[in-house]
N, C-alpha and C positions, 0 to 999 in steps of 0.2 A: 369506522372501517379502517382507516391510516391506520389509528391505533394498535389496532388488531396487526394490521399485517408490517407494522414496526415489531412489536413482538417477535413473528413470525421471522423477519428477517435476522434479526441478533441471535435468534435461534441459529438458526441455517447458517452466519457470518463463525457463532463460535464452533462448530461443528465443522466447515469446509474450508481448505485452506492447501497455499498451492508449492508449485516443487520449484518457485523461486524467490522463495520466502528468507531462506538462508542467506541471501545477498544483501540486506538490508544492514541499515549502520548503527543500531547498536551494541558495542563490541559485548561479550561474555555474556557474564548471567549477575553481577553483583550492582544492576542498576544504576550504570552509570551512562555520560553521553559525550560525546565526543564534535569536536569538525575539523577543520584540514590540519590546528596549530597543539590543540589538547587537548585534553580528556579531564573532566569533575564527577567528583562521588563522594558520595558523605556516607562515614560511620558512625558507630554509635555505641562501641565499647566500653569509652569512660565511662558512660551514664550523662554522656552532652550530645547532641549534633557537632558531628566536626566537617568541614566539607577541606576535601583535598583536590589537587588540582596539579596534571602533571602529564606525562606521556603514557600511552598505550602501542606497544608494535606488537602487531597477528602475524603470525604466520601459517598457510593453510600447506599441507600435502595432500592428494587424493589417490586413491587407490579404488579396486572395484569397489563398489558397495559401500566403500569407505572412507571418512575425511577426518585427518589428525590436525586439529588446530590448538596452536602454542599462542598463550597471551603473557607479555608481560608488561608491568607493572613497575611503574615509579611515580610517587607521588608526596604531595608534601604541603604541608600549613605552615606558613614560619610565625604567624601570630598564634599558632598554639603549641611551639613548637612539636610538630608532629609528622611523621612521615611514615610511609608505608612502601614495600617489596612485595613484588607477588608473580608468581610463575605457574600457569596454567596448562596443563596439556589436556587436550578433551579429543576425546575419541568418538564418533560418530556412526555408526551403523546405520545404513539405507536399506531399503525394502522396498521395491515397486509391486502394488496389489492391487488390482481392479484400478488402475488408471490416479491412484493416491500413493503417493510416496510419506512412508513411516519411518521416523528417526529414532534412535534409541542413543541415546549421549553419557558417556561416561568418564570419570576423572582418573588417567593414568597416572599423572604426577601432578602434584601439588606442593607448593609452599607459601608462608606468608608471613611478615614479618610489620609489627608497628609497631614505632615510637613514637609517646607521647609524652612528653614533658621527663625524660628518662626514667620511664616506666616502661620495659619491654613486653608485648604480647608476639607469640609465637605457636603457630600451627604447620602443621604439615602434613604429609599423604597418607602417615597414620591414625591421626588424627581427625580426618576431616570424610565426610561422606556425603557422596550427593549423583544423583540420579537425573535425569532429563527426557522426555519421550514428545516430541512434535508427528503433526498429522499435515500434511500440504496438499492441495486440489486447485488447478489448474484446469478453468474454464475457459470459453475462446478469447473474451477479449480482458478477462481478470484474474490472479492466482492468488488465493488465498490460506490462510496456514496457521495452526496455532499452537500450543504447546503449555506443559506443567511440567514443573521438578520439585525435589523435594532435598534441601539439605542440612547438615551438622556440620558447625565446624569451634575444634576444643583446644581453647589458645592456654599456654602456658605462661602468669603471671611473674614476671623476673625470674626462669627457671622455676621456683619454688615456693612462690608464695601465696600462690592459689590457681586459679584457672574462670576461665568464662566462657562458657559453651554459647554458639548464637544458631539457634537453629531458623531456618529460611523457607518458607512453601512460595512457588512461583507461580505467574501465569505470563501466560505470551498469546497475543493475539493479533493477526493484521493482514495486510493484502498489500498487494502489485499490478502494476499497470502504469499504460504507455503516460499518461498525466500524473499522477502520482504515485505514492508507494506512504503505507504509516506502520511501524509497530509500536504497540506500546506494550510493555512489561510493568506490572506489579506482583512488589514482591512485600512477604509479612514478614518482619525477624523477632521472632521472641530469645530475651538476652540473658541470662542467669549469671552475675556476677558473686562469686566467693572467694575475695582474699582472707588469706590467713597471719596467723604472725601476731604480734606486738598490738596491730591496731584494723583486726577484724572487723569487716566489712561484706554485708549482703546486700542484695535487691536484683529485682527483676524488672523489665521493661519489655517496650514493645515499640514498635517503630513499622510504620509502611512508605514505602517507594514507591513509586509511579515515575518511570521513565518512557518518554514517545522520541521517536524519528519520522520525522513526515517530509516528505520531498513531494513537493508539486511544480507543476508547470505551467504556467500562467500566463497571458499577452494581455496587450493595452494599444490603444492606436496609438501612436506618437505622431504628430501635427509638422511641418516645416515652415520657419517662419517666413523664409524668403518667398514672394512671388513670383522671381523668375525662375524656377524651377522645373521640373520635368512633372514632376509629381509632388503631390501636397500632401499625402504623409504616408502611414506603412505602420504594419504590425511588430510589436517588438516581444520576442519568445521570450521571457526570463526563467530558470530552472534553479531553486535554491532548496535548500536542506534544513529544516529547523528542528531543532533538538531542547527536549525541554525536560526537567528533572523535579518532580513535587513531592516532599516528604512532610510526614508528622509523627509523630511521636508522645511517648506517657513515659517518662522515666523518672526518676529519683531526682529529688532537690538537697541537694548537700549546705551544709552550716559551713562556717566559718574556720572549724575545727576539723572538717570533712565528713562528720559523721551527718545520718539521714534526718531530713526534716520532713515533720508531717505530709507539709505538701510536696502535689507529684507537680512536676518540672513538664508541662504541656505544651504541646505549640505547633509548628511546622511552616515551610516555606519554601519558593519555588524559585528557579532559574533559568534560564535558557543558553542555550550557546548555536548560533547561524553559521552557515558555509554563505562564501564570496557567491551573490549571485553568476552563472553561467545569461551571459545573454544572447542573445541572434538574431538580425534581423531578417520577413522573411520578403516575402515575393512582392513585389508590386503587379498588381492586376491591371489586366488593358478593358477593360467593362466598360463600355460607355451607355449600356440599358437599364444600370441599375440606379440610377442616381434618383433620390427621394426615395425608393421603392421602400415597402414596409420591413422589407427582409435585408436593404443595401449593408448593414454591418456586419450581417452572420453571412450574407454571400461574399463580401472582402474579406472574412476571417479565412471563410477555408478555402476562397480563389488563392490568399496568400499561401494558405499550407500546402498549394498543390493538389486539395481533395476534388476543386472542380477545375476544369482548365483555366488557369489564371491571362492566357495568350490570347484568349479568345475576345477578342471586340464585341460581342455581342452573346449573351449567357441565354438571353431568356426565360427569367424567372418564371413564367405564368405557364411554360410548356410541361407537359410531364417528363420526369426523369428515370430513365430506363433503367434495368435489372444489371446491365453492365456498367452503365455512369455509376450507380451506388456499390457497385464493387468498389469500384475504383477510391468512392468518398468514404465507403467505411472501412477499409484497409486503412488509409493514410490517415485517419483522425484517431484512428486505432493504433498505429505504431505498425501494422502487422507487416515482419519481414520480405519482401520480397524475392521471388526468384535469383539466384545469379545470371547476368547477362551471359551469353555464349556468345562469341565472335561468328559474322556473319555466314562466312565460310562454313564453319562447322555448326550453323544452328539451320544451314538450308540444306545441308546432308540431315541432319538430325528430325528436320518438318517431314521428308519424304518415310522414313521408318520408324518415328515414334506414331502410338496412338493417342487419339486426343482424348484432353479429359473429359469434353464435349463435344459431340458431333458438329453442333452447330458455331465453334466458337473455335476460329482459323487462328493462326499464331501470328495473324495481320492482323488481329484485333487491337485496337490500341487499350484498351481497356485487359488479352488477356491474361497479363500476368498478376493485375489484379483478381480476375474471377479466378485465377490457379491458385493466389492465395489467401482468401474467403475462402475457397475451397478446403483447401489444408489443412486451416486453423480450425473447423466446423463453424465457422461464422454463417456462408451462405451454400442452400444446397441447390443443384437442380432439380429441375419438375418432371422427372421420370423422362424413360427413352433415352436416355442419355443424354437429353436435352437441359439446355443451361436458359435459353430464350435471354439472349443479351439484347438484343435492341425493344422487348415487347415495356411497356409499362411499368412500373413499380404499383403496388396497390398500397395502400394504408394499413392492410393488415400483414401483406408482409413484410413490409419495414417493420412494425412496432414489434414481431416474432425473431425477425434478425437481432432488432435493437437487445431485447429481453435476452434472447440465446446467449450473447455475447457475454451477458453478465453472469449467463449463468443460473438466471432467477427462473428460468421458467417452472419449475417444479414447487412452486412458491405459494401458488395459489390455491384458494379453499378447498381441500377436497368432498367439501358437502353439496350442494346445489347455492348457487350465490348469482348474483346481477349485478353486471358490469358498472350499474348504473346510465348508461345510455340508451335513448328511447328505443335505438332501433338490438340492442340486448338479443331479440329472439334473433333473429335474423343474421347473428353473427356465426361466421363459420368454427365450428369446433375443432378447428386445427389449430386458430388464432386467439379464442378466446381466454384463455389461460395469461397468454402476454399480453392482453388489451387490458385485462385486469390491473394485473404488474403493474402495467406503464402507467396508467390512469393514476394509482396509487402514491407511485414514486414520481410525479408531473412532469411525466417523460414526454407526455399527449396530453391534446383538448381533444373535444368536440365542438360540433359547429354552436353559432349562438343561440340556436333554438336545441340541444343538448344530443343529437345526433353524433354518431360517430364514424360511420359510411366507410366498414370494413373493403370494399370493393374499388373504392374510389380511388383513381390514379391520383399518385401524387404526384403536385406541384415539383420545379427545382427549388422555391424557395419554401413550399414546405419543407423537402426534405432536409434543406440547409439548417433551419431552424431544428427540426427534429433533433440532427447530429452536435448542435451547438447544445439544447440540453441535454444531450448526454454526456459533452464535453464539463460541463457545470456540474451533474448529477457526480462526474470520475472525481472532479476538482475539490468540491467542496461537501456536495451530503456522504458520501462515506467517509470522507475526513471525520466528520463530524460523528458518526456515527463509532466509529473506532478512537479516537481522542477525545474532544470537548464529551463526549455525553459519559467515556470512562471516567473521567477522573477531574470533568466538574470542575474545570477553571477558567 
């Protein structure tokens, strides 16, 4: 059943994808990767892998509907003597349609220039043709996005002595989110070399790139060794960026003489380039009821982030945690924006004449600018009448319907008749069974040890802590995995 609905998911992943997709750091479209100090890309015109290594500067303008971005290009091998110029202008068309934003990407100006062992190749905007169309969708708590292009591009052999067209098919595929972000692009180039003259030369080749950016966010306890101390130790955020480049290739084996030898020249090989981790430390919590408890590391993870009250002397793992506490916990584990503060003054003329979003939830909630934005986002809705019910319960079933919405998956599940696989299966309500599915699937949720799943059941604060910590895991590392290591298998 995983099986089945890993399928199901890579289906759904290359199909939806979201309108913050464009922010992500792989620069252009020719497979290359970059971090704060440089940019590497390998080509493959002689009939060799050559990897160059050099600067990139973007520059974006936007206009309605529309964004013009300028790349350019300096790059260079001195071990083969080789180097490269290149000047991009890409033109970008927006579309907002039923809640997805559609890209159409075009090449106004183009040039490009390598030298290889002074041997010149040269293209340019008449020369060169190439297309782009991306799809992006924005879910509450994920946005995902993917795209295809299709190019030519017809270099000029010293002026006059032949030409080598490389045509390119692309794909792009990836997501965003408050813990990470990965794209990874693969591209095919098929090469056609024809010099002419004195000491004519053909052959053709093939070459694929596989370039990812994956940015995650990651903590660790860090321990202090002193024991006079206030505190023994604290969570530490670190945010780094890893960039990784994997090519192979079938091209032509040259003789001695330069001309082709039977065998084809095979191979490939990978590299990477890291940004400086970002790190921060966060909260130290005042808990003094968690200590041994089964849950005490996932309740210090998000007491540190601020998702439960970290001030609080006393948490009470084993009470149930309300529809307003878990605003509060799955905004901030979420990233999700908050309201702007209003000065006090104008925010108690503002309580008497604004309407609420909820009857029931005063602007002395301390929890309501979270339930305003769970609201916002479509994370969390109220329970009709205008009612929000912040202080009642959490149930189990609808945390795991929250958890699932966020991602987006709910639409995910079999549309034939299927069992949750949990004894108590009949008995679940059909609001929720769709995400108990999900989540069982993707080990978002147990059931109890006798195989129960007790849709009704208030939850614990250290369930729900645990809950939010696998989702936190599920952001970090299985869609990682699912978009990178399972593409391209290294």
């Amino acid at each position: 059943m995983q099986k089945k609905l890993i399928i199901i998911l890579s289906l759904f992943l290359i199909l939806t994808f979201s309108l913050t997709g464009f922010a992500l750091e792989i620069p252009g479209y020719e497979g290359g990767i970059k971090n704060e100090m440089i940019y590497k890309e390998v080509i493959f015109i002689t009939g060799e892998p050559i990897l160059l290594t050099g600067t990139i500067d973007i520059r974006s303008t936007s206009r309605a509907n529309s964004v013009t971005e300028r790349y350019t290009y300096k790059l260079e091998n001195t071990e083969k003597d080789a180097k490269l110029t290149r000047n991009v202008t890409v033109v970008k068309d927006i579309v907002v349609n039923k809640g997805q934003q559609q890209e159409s990407l075009s090449i106004s100006g183009f040039s490009e220039t390598i030298e290889v062992a002074g041997v010149k190749y040269v293209t340019d905007i008449k020369n060169t043709q190439w297309s782009k169309a991306n799809i992006h969708e924005k879910k509450p708590g994920v946005a995902y996005f993917a795209g295809n292009w299709d190019g030519r591009k017809n270099y000029t052999i010293n002026k006059t002595d032949g030409n080598v067209i490389v045509e390119t098919k692309g794909t792009m595929v990836g997501y965003d989110q408050f813990w990470g972000s990965t794209e990874t692009q693969t591209l095919q180039h098929y090469i056609q070399y024809d010099r002419r003259g004195q000491n004519p030369l053909k052959w053709q080749g093939t070459a694929t790139v596989e370039a990812v950016h994956n940015r995650t966010k990651d903590y660790a306890y860090e321990a202090n060794a002193p024991s006079q101390i206030s505190f023994r130790g604290g969570y530490l955020l670190t945010e780094q960026q890893e960039n990784v480049l994997k090519y192979s290739y079938d091209l032509p084996r040259f003789g001695d003489n330069g001309g082709l030898k039977a065998q084809r020249n095979v191979g490939g090989n990978s590299f990477s380039l890291d940004t400086n981790p970002i790190n921060r430390r966060l909260n130290i919590p005042n808990m003094r009821d968690i200590s041994g408890h089964w849950a005490e590391k996932e309740i210090l993870l998000l007491a540190s982030l601020d998702a439960v009250y970290p001030n609080s002397t006393y948490f009470g793992p084993s009470l149930p945690m309300s529809r307003g506490e878990f605003a509060r916990a799955v905004a901030v584990v979420m990233g999700v924006a908050m309201p702007e503060e209003t000065p006090t003054r104008q925010r108690t003329i503002q309580s008497q004449q604004e309407v609420r979003l909820f009857v029931d939830v005063s602007n002395q909630d301390p929890n309501q600018k979270y339930i305003k934005a769970v609201h916002d986002n479509g994370i969390m809705m109220g329970v009709g009448q205008g009612k929000f019910l912040p202080n009642q319960s959490l149930t189990k079933a609808e945390a795991t319907t929250i958890i699932v919405r966020l991602l987006g998956f709910e639409n995910l599940a079999p549309v034939q008749r299927y069992n949750t696989g949990f004894k108590d299966d009949a008995s679940m309500p059909q609001w929720a069974k769709n995400s108990i599915y999900i989540a069982k699937e993707l080990s978002l949720v147990k059931g109890t040890n006798d195989g129960f799943f007790q849709p009704q059941k208030p939850m614990t604060k250290a369930e729900v802590v645990t809950l939010l910590t696998n989702l936190i895991h599920y952001l970090q590392k299985e869609l990682r995995y699912d978009y990178r290591e399972r593409i391209i298998n290294y």
